[in-house]
C-alpha positions as CSV (number, residue, x, y, z in Angstrom):
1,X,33.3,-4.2,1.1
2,X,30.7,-6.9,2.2
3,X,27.2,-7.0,3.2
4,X,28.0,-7.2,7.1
5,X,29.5,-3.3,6.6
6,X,25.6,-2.0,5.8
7,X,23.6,-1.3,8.5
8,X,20.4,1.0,8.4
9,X,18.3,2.6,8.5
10,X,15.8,1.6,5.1
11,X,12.6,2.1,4.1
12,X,10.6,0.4,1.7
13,X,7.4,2.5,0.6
14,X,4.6,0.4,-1.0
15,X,1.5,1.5,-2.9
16,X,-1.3,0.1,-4.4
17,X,-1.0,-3.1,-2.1
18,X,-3.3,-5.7,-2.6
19,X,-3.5,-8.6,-0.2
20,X,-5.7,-11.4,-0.4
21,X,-5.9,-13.8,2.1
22,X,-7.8,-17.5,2.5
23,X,-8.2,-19.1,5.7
24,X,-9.8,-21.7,8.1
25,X,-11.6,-20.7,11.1
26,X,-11.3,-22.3,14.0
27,X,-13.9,-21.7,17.4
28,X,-11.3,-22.2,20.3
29,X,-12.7,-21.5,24.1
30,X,-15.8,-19.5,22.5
31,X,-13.5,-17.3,20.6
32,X,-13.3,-17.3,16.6
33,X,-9.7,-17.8,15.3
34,X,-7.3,-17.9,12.5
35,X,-6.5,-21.9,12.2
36,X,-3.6,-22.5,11.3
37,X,-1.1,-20.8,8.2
38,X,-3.4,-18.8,5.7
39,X,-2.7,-18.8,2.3
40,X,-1.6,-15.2,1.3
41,X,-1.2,-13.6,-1.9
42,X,0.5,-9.9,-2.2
43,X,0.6,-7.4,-5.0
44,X,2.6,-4.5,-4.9
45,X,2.0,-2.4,-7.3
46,X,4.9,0.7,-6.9
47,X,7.6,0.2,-4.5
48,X,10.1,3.1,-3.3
49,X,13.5,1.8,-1.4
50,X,15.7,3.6,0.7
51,X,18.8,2.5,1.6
52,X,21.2,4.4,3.7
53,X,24.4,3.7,4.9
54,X,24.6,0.7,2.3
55,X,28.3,-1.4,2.4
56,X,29.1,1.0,5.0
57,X,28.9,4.0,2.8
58,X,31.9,3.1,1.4
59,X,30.6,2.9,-2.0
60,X,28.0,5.4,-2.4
61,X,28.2,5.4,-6.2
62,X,27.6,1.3,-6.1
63,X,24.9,2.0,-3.2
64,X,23.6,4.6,-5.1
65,X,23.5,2.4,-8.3
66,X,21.4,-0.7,-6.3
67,X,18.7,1.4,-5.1
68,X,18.2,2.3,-8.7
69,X,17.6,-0.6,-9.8
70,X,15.8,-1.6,-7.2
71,X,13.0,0.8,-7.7
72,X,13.4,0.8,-11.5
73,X,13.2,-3.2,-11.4
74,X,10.4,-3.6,-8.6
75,X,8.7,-6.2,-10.2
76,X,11.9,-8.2,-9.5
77,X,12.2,-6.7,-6.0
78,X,8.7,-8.2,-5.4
79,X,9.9,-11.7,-7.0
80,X,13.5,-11.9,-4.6
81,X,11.7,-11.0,-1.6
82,X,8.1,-11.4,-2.1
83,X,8.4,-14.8,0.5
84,X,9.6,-12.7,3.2
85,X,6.9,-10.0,2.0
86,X,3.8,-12.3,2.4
87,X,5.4,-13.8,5.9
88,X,4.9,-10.6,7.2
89,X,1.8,-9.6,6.0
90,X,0.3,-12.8,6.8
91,X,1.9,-12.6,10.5
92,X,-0.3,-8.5,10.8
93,X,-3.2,-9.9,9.1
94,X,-4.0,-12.6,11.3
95,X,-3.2,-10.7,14.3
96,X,-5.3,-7.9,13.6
97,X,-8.2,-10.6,12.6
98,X,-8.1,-12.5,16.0
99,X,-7.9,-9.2,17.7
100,X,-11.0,-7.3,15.7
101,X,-13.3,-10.7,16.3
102,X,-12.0,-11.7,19.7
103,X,-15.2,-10.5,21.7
104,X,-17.5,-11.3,18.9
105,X,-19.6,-14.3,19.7
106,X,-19.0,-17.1,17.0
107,X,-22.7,-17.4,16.4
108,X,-22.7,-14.6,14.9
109,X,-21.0,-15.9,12.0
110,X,-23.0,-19.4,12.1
111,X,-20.7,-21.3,14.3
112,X,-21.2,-22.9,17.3
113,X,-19.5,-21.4,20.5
């Protein structure tokens, strides 16, 4: 049984997220934008996965066995993955930044336009 045999679905249930997030802003074409990569830090602090289907459900017992310790070990979950984690979040963030202040004049915030 290898990896290539699991498919989905999953779910992974966070609480008690914290983000925090420091960036440059730019003024481009009288909008106010993200520049360039912020610098994102994320805390999780419970985390609930759900695998199904895992190694092809050939191995329910092992798959069974992984999701525990995945969710009794998150700390560790948060340390493996935690890159891909803040890629994402960082990725939403700034998207949902440069859309909430797209028709706000940069002024406002003491920039030139």
């Amino acid at each position: 049984v290898v990896i290539k045999d699991s498919e989905g679905p999953f779910t992974v249930d966070m609480k008690e997220v914290n983000v925090k997030m420091d960036t440059q802003l730019k003024v481009q074409n009288g909008r106010l934008l993200v520049d360039g990569e912020p610098r994102v830090k994320v805390k999780v602090g419970d985390l609930n996965v759900k695998l199904s289907n895992l190694f092809g459900g050939k191995t329910p017992q092992l798959a069974r066995t992984i999701t525990q310790f995945l969710n009794n070990d998150s700390d560790r979950f948060i340390e493996d993955f935690g890159p891909q984690i803040t890629s994402q979040v960082s990725r939403l963030a700034v998207n949902v930044y440069n859309t909430a202040v797209q028709d706000i004049d940069p002024t406002v915030f003491g920039l030139s336009a």
